[in-house]
TORKOL-4160 file (C-alpha; in steps of 0.2 Angstrom, whole numbers, padded with zeros to 4 digits, m for minus):
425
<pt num="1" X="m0005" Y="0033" Z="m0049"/>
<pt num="2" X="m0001" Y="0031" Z="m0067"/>
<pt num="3" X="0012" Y="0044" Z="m0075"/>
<pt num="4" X="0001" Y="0054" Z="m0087"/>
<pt num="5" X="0018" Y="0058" Z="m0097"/>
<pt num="6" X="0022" Y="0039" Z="m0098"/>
<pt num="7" X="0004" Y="0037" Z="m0106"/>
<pt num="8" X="0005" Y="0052" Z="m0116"/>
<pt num="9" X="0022" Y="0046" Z="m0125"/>
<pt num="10" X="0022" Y="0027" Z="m0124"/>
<pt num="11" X="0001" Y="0023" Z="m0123"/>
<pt num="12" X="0005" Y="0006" Z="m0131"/>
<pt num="13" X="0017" Y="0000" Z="m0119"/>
<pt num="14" X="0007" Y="0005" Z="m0104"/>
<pt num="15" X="m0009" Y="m0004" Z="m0112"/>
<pt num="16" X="0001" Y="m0021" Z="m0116"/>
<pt num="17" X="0006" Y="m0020" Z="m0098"/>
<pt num="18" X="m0010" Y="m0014" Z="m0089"/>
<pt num="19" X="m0016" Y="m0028" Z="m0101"/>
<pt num="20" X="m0008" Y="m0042" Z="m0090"/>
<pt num="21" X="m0019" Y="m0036" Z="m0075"/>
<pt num="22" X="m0035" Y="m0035" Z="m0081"/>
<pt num="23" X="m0046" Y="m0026" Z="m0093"/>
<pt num="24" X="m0041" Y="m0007" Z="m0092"/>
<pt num="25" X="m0044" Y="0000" Z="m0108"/>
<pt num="26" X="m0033" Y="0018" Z="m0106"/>
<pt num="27" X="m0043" Y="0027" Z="m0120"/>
<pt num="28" X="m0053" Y="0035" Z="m0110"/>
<pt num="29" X="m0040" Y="0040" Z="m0100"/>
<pt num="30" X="m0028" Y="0048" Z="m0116"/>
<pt num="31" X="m0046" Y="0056" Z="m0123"/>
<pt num="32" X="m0051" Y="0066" Z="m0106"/>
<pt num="33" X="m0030" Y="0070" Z="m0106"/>
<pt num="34" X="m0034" Y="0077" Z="m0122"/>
<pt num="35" X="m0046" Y="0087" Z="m0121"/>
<pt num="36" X="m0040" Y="0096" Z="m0104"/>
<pt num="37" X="m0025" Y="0101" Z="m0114"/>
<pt num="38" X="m0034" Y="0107" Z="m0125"/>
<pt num="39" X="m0043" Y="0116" Z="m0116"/>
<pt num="40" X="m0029" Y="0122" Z="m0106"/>
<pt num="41" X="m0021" Y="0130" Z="m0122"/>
<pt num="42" X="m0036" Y="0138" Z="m0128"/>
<pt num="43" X="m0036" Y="0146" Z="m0110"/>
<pt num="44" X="m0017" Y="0151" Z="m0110"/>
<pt num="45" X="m0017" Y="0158" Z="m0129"/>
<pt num="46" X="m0033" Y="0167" Z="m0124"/>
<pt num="47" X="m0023" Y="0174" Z="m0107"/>
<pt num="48" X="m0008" Y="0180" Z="m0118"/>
<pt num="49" X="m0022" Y="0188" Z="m0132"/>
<pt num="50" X="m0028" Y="0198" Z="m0115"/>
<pt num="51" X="m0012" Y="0202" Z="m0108"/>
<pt num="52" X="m0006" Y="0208" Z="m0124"/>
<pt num="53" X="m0022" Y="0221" Z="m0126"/>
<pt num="54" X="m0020" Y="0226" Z="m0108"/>
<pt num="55" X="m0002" Y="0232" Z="m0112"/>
<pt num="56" X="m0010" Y="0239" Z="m0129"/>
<pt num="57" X="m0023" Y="0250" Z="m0120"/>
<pt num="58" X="m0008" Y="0256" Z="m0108"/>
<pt num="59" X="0001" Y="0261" Z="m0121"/>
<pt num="60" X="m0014" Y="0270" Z="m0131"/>
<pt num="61" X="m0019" Y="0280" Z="m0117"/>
<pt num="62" X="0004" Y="0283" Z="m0113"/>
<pt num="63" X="0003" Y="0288" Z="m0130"/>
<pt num="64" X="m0010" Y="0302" Z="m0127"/>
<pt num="65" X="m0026" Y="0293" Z="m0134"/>
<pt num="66" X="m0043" Y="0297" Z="m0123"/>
<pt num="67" X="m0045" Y="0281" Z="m0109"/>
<pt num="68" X="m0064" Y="0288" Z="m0114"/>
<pt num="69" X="m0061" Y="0287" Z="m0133"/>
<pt num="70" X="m0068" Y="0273" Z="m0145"/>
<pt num="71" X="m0051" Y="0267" Z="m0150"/>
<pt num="72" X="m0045" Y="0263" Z="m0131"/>
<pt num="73" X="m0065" Y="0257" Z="m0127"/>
<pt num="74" X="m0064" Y="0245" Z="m0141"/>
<pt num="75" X="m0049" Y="0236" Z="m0134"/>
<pt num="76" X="m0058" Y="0238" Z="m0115"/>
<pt num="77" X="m0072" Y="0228" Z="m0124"/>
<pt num="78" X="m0062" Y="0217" Z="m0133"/>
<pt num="79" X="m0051" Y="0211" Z="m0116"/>
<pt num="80" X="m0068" Y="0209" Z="m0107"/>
<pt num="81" X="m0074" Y="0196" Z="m0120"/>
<pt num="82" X="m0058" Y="0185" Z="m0117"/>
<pt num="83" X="m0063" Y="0189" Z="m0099"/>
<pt num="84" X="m0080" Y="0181" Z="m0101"/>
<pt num="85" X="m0071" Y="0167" Z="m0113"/>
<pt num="86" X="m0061" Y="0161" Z="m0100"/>
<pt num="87" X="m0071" Y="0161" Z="m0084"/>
<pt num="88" X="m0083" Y="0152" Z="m0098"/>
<pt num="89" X="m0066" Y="0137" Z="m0101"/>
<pt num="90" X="m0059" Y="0139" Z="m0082"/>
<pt num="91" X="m0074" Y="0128" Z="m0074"/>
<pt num="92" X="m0073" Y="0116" Z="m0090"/>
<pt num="93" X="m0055" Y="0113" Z="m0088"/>
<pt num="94" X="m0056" Y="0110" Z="m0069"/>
<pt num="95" X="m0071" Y="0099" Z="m0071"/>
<pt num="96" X="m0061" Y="0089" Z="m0083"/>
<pt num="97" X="m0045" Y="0087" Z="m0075"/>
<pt num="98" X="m0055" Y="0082" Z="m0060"/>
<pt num="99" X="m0062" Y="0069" Z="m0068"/>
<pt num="100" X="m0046" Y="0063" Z="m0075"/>
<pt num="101" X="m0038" Y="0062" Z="m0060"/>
<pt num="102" X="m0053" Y="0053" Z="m0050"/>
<pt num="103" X="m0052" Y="0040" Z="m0066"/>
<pt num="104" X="m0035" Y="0039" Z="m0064"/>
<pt num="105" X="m0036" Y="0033" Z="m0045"/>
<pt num="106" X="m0044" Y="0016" Z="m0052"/>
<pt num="107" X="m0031" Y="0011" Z="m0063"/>
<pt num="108" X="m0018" Y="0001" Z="m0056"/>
<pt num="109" X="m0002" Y="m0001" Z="m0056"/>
<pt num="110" X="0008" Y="m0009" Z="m0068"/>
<pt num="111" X="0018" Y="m0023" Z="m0067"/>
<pt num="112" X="0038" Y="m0024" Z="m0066"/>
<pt num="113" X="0043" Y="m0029" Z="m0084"/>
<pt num="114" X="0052" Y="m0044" Z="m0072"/>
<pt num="115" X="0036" Y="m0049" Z="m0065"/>
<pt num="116" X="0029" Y="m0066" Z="m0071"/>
<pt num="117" X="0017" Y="m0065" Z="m0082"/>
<pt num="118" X="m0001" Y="m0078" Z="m0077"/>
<pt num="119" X="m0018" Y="m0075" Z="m0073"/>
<pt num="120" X="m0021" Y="m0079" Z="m0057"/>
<pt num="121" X="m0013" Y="m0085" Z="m0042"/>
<pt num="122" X="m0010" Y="m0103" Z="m0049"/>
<pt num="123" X="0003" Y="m0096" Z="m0061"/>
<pt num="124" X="0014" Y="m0088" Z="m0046"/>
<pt num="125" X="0032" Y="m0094" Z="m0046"/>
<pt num="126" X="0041" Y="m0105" Z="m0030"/>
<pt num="127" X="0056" Y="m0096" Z="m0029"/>
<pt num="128" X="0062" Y="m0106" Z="m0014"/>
<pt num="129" X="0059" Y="m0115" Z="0000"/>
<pt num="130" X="0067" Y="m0117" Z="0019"/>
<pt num="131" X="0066" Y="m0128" Z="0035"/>
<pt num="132" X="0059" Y="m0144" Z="0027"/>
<pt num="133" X="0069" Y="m0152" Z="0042"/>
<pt num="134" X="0057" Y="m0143" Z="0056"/>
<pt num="135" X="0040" Y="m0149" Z="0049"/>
<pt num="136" X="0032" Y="m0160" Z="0061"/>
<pt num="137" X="0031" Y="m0179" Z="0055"/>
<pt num="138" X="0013" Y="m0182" Z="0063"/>
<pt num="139" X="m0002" Y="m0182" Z="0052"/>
<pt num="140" X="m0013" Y="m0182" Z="0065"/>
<pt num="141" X="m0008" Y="m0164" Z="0072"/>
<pt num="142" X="m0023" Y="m0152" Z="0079"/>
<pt num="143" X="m0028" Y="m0138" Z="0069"/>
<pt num="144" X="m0020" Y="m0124" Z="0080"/>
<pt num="145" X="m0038" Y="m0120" Z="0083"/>
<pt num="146" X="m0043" Y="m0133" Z="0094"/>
<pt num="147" X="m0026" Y="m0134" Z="0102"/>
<pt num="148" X="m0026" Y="m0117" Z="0109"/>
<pt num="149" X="m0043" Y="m0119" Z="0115"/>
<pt num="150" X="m0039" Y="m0133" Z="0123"/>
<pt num="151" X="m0023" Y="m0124" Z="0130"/>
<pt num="152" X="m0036" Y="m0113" Z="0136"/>
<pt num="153" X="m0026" Y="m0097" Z="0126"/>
<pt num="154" X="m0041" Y="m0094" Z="0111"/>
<pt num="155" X="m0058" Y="m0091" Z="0115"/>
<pt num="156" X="m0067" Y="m0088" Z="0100"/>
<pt num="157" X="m0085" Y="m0091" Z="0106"/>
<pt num="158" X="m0085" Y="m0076" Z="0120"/>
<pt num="159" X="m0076" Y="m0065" Z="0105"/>
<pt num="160" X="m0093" Y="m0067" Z="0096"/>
<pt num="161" X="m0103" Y="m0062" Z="0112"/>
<pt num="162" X="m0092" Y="m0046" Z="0113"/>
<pt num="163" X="m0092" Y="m0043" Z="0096"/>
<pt num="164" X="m0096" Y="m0055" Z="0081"/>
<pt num="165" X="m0089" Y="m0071" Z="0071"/>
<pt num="166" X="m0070" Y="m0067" Z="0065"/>
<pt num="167" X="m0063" Y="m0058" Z="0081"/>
<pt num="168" X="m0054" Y="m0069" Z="0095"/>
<pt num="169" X="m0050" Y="m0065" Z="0113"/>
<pt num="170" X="m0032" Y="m0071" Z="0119"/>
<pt num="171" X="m0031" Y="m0077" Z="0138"/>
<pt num="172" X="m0016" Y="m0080" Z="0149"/>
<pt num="173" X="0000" Y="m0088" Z="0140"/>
<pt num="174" X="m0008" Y="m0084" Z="0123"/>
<pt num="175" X="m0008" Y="m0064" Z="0125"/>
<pt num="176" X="0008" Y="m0067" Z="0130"/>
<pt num="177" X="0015" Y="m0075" Z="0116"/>
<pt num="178" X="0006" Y="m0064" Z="0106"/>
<pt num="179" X="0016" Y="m0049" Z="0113"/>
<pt num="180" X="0030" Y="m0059" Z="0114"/>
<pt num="181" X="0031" Y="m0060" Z="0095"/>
<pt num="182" X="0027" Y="m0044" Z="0094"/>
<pt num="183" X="0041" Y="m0038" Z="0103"/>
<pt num="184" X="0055" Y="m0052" Z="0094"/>
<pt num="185" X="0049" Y="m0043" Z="0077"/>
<pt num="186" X="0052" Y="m0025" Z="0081"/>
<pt num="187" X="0067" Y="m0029" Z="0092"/>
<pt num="188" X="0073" Y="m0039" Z="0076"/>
<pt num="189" X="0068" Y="m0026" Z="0064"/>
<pt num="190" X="0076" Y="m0012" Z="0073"/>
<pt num="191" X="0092" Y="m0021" Z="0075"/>
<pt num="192" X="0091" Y="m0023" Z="0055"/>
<pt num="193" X="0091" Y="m0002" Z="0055"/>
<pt num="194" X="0072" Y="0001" Z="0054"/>
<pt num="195" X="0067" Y="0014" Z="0065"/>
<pt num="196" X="0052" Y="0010" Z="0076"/>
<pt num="197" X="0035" Y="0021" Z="0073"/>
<pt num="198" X="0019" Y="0019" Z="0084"/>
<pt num="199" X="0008" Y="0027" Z="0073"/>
<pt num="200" X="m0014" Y="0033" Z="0073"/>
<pt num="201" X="m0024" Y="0020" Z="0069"/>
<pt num="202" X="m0037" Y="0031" Z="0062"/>
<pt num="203" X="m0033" Y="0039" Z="0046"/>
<pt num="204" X="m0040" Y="0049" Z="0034"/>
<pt num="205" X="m0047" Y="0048" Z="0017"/>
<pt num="206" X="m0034" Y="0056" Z="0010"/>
<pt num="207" X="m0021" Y="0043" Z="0015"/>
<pt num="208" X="m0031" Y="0028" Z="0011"/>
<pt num="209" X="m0030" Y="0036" Z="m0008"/>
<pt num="210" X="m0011" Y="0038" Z="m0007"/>
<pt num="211" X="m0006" Y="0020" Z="m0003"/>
<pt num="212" X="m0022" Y="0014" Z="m0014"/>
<pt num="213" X="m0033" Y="0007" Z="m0004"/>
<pt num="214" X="m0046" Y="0021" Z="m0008"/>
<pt num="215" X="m0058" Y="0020" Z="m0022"/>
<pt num="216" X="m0055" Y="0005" Z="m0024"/>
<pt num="217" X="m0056" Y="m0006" Z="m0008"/>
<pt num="218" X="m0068" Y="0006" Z="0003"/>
<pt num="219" X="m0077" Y="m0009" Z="0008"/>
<pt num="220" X="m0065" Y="m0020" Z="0013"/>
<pt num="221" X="m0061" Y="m0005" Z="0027"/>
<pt num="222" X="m0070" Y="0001" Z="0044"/>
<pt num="223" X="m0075" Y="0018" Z="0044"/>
<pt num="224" X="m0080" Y="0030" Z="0057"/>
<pt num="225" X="m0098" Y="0034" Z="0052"/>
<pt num="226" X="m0097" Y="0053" Z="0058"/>
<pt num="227" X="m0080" Y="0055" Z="0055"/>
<pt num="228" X="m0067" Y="0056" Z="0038"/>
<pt num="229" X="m0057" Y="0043" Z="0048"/>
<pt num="230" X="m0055" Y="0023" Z="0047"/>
<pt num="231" X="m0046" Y="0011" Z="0056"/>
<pt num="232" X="m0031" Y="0007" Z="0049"/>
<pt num="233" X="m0031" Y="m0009" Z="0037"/>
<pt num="234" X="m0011" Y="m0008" Z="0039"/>
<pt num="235" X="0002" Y="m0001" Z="0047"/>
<pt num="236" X="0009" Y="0003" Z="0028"/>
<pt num="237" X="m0005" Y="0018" Z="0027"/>
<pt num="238" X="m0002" Y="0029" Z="0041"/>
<pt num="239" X="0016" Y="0025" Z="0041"/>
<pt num="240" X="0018" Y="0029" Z="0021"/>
<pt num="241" X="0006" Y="0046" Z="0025"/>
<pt num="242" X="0020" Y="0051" Z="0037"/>
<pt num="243" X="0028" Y="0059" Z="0023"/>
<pt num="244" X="0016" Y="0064" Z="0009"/>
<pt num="245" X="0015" Y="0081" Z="0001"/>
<pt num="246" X="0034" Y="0084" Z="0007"/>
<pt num="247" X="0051" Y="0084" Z="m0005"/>
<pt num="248" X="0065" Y="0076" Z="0005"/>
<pt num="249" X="0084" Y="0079" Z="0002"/>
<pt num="250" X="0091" Y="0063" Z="m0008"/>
<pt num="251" X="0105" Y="0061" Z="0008"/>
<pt num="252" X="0088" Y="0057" Z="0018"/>
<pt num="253" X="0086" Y="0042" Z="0010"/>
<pt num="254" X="0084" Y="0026" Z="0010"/>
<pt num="255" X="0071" Y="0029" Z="0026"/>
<pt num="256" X="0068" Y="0012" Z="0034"/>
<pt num="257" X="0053" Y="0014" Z="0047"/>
<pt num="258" X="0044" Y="m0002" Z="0057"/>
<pt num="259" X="0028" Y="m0002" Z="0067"/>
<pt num="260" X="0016" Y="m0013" Z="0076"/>
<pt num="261" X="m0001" Y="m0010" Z="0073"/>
<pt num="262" X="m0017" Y="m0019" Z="0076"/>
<pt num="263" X="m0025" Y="m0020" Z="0058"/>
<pt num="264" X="m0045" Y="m0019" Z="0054"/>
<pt num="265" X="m0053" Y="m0028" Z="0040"/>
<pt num="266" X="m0069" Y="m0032" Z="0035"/>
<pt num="267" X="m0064" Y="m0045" Z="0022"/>
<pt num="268" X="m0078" Y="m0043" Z="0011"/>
<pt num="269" X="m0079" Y="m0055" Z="m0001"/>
<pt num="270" X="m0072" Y="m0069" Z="0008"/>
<pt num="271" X="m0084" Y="m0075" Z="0017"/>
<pt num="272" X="m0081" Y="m0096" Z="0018"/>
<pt num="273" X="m0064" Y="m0094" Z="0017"/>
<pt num="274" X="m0053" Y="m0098" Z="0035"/>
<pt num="275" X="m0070" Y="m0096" Z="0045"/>
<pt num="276" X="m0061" Y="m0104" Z="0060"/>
<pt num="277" X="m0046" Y="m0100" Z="0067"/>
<pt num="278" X="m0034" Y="m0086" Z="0066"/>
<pt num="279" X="m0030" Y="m0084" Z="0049"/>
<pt num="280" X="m0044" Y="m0072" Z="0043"/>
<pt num="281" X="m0051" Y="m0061" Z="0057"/>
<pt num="282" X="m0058" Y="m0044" Z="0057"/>
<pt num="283" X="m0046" Y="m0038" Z="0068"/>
<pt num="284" X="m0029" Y="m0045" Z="0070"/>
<pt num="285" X="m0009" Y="m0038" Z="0076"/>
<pt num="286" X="0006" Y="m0037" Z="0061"/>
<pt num="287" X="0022" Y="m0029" Z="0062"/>
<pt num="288" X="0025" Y="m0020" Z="0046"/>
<pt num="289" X="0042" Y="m0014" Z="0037"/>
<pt num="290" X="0040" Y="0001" Z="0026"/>
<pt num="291" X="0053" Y="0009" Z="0016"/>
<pt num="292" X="0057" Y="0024" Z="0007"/>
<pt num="293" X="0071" Y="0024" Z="m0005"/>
<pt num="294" X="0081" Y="0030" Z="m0022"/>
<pt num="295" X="0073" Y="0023" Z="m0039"/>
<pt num="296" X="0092" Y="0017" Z="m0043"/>
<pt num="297" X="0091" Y="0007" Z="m0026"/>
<pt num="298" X="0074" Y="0000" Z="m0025"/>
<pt num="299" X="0076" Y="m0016" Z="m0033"/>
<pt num="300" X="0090" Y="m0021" Z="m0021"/>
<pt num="301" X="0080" Y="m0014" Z="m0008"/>
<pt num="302" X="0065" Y="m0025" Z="m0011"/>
<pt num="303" X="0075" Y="m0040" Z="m0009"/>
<pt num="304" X="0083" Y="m0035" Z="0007"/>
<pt num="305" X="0064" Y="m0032" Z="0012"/>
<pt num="306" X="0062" Y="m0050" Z="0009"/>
<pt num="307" X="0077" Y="m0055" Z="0017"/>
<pt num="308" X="0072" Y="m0045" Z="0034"/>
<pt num="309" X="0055" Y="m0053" Z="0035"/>
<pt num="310" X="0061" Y="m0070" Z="0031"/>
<pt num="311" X="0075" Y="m0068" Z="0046"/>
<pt num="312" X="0060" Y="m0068" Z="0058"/>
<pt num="313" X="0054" Y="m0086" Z="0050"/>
<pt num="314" X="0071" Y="m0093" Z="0051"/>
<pt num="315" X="0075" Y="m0086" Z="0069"/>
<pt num="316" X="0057" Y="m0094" Z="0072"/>
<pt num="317" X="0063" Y="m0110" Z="0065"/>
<pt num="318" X="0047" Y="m0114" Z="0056"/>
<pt num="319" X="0048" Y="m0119" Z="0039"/>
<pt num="320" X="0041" Y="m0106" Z="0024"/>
<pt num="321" X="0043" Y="m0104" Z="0004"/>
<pt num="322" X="0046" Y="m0088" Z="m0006"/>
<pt num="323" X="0032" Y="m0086" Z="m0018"/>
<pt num="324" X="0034" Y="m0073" Z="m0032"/>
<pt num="325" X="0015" Y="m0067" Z="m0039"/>
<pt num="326" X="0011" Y="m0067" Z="m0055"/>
<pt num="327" X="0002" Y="m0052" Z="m0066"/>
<pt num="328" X="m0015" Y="m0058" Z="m0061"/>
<pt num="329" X="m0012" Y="m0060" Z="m0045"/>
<pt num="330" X="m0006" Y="m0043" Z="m0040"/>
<pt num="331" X="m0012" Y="m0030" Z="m0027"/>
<pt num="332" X="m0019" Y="m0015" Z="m0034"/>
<pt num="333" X="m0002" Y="m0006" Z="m0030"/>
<pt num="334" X="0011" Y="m0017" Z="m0032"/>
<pt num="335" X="0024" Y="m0018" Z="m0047"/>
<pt num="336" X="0032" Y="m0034" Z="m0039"/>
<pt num="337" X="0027" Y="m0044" Z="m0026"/>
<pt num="338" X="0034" Y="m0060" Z="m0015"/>
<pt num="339" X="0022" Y="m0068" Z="m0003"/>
<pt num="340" X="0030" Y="m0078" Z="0011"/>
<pt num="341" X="0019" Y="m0093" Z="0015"/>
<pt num="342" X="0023" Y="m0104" Z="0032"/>
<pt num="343" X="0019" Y="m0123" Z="0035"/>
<pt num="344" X="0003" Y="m0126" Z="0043"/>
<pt num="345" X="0005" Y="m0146" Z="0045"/>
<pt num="346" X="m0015" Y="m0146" Z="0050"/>
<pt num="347" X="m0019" Y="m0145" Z="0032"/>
<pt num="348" X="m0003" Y="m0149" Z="0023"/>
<pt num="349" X="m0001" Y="m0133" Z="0014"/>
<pt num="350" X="0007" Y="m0118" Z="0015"/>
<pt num="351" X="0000" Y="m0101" Z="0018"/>
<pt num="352" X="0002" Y="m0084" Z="0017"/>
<pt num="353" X="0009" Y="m0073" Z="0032"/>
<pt num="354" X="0020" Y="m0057" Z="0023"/>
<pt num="355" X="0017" Y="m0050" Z="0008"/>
<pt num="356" X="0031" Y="m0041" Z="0002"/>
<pt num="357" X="0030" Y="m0026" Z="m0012"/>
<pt num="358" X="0038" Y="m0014" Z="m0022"/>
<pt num="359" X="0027" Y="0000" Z="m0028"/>
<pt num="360" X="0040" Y="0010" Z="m0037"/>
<pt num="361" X="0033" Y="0030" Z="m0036"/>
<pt num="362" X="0014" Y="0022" Z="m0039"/>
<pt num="363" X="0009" Y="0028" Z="m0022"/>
<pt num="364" X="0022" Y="0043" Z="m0021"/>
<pt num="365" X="0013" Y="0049" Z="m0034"/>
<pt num="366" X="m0004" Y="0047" Z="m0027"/>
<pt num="367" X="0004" Y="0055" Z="m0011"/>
<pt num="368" X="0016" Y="0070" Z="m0020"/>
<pt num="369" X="0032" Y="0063" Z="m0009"/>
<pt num="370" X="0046" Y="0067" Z="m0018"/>
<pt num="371" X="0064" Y="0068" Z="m0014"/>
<pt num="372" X="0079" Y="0081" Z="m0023"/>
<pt num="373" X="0097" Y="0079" Z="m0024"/>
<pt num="374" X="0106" Y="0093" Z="m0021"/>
<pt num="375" X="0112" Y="0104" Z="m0032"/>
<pt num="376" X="0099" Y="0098" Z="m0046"/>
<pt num="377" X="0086" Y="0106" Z="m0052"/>
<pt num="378" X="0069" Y="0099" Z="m0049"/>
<pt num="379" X="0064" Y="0084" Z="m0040"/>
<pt num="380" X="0059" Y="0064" Z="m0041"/>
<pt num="381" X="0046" Y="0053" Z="m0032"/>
<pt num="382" X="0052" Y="0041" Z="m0022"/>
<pt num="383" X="0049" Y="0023" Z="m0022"/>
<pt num="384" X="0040" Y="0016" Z="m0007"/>
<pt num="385" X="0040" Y="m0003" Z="m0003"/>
<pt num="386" X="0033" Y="m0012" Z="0013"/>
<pt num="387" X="0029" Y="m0029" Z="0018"/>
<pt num="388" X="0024" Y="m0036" Z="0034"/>
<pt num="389" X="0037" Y="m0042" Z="0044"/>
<pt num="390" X="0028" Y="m0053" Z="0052"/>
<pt num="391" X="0005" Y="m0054" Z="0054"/>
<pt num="392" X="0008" Y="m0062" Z="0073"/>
<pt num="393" X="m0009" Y="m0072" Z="0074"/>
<pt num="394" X="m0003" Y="m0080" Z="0057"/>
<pt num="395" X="0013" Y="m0083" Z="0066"/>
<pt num="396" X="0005" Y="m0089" Z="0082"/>
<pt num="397" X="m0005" Y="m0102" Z="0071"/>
<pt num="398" X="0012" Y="m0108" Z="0064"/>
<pt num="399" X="0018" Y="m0110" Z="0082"/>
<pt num="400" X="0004" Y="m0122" Z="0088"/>
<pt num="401" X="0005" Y="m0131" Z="0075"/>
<pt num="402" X="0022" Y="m0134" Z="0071"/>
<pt num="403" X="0028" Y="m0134" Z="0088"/>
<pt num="404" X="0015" Y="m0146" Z="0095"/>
<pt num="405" X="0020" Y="m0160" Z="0105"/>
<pt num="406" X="0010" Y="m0178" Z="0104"/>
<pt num="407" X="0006" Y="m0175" Z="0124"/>
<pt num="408" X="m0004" Y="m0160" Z="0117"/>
<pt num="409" X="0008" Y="m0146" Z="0123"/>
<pt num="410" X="0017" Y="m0135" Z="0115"/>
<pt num="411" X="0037" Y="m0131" Z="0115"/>
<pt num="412" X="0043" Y="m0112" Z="0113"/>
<pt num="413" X="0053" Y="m0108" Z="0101"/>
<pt num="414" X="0072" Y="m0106" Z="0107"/>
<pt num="415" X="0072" Y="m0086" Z="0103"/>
<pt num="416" X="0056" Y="m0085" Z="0110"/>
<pt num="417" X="0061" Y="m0092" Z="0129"/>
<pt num="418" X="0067" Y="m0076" Z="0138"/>
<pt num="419" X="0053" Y="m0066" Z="0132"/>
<pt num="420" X="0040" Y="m0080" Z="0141"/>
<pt num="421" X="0052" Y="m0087" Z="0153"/>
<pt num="422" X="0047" Y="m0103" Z="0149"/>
<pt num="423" X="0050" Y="m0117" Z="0136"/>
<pt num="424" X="0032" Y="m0126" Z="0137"/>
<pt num="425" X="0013" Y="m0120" Z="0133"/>
């Protein structure tokens, strides 16, 4: 969420900004900011103007005057119209802070001033690139579609029978390597200082509006029809939620949390787009990294998020770039984002399979976490980042693809062996 003071004080600078990400005229926002403070004055001069006839009559009546008389009944009638006056401006004033703060939730948030400035995603930055040397010479390498069905690992066709297009079933070797990876990312993750979570997968309303995924996004979620509960898009919202509505001491932080979660997603609006294989599906496994840490800190800490997500790459062996997004091409939360994209050797191109964010104390202030040092007075929002660390059927893709052998099996990676006991799909 915004910082009303920030927009209050520097309205330019927060347009110019919000500029860079779309058309988000904050007018309306500074008028209905405007009128609930004034609104809010009128009440609170009105208040004092009672407070100040409820001593008067006290002192009348101390004084000797009759509580019956017309003197003290004409303040009594005068304190019951300031009464009536702001019962009349209490309903106004909540109705308009209310709709402030609901119009607040659909702005988003604005861009680190070191974030690249572009339109869309064709004006992200490379910022690097590693393990050109891994990527597999052969043109003719099977999309790792057909590979695993012919491994007999996928089976898409039976995942539409059970459910519908976009879900896949894993069989034999490849629900093991699915857990495999999943077990190499959180052991990796943990050994980097991230404490393991295993959190709901149903969530709330409320902490799909803190992270930001609600107003805006609602149908890109599952929800529970008789329920206030959805399935979790990402590990990032209930993980995040853990801490909402509390003030932490400063010495608590940085908190480092990980956690697998399967994730749910209509992707609405994509239709089209990665129809085969397991690069969009409705339901799919990721490993996400989610921190909590000081303002001072949270640049640093961002590109340590990076670095821990990229180790799981380059302990993988497969071959990635660092991509650094543009204004255009942020999520509605982000004030910086780097995409990791791996090597899919099928199609030639690179794709994404982490997104890592830094959402200064935009969604600690949706979710009122706070920290304070100690001996201070009053306290700060935290800044949250997160990224995924790594989506595992993205990461499986890599695999068959970039560890495809021309007999049509399939090598395990080094790190992976002991967690398969073997070194051959």
């Amino acid at each position: 969420m915004l910082d009303l003071k920030q927009l209050r004080e520097h309205p330019d600078v927060v347009q110019k900004r919000l500029n860079c990400r779309g058309d988000y005229p904050i007018q309306p926002l500074l008028d209905l900011d405007r009128q609930q403070r004034d609104l809010e004055k009128e009440r609170t001069q009105l208040q004092a103007r009672g407070n100040e006839i409820g001593k008067r009559v006290a002192q009348e009546i101390k004084a000797g005057a009759d509580p019956q008389g017309a003197e003290v009944q004409a303040l009594k009638d005068a304190g019951n119209q300031i009464k009536a006056q702001i019962s009349n401006l209490e309903p106004q004033e909540k109705q308009l802070k209310a709709h402030l703060e609901t119009l607040l939730l659909t702005f988003p948030n604005l861009p680190s001033p070191s974030t690249p400035l572009g339109c869309n995603e064709t004006e992200n930055v490379e910022v690097r690139r590693w393990g050109d040397e891994f990527r597999p010479p052969d043109p003719g390498i099977l999309p790792h579609w057909e590979i695993g069905e012919q491994l007999g690992i996928l089976n898409f066709e039976r995942s539409v029978k059970v459910a519908q297009s976009r879900f896949v079933t894993l069989v034999g070797k490849g629900a093991a390597l699915e857990r495999a990876l999943i077990q190499l990312m959180l052991d990796r993750q943990v050994q980097a200082g991230y404490i393991e979570i295993m959190p709901p997968l149903l969530v709330n309303s409320t902490s799909l509006t803190a992270t930001g995924q609600l107003p805006k996004f609602a149908e890109e979620s599952f929800q529970c029809a008789q329920d206030d509960l959805w399935l979790v898009p990402t590990a990032e919202v209930p993980v995040t939620n853990l801490y909402r509505d509390e003030i932490l001491a400063a010495t608590d932080l940085p908190i480092y949390h990980c956690a697998y979660t399967p994730c749910f997603r209509r992707e609405a609006g994509s239709y089209g787009r990665d129809t085969r294989g397991l690069i969009r599906l409705h339901q799919f496994n990721k490993v996400e990294l989610v921190k909590f840490v000081h303002p001072q800190t949270s640049e640093a800490e961002h590109q340590t998020l990076v670095r821990d997500a990229e180790a799981i790459l380059q302990a993988l062996q497969l071959p990635y770039r660092v991509i650094e997004l543009c204004t255009g091409d942020l999520g509605f939360s982000a004030a910086k984002c780097y995409d990791l994209e791996v090597w899919l050797p099928s199609a030639g191109t690179y794709r994404e399979i982490s997104s890592c964010s830094n959402f200064g104390d935009f969604q600690a202030r949706r979710g009122n976490i706070r920290f304070k040092a100690s001996g201070q007075k009053g306290t700060q929002f935290v800044h949250t980042l997160n990224g995924s660390g790594l989506a595992v059927g993205r990461t499986m893709a890599a695999i068959l693809e970039n560890y495809q052998q021309p007999d049509g099996t399939i090598q395990i990676p080094k790190v992976l062996q002991p967690y398969l006991g073997r070194e051959v799909l």
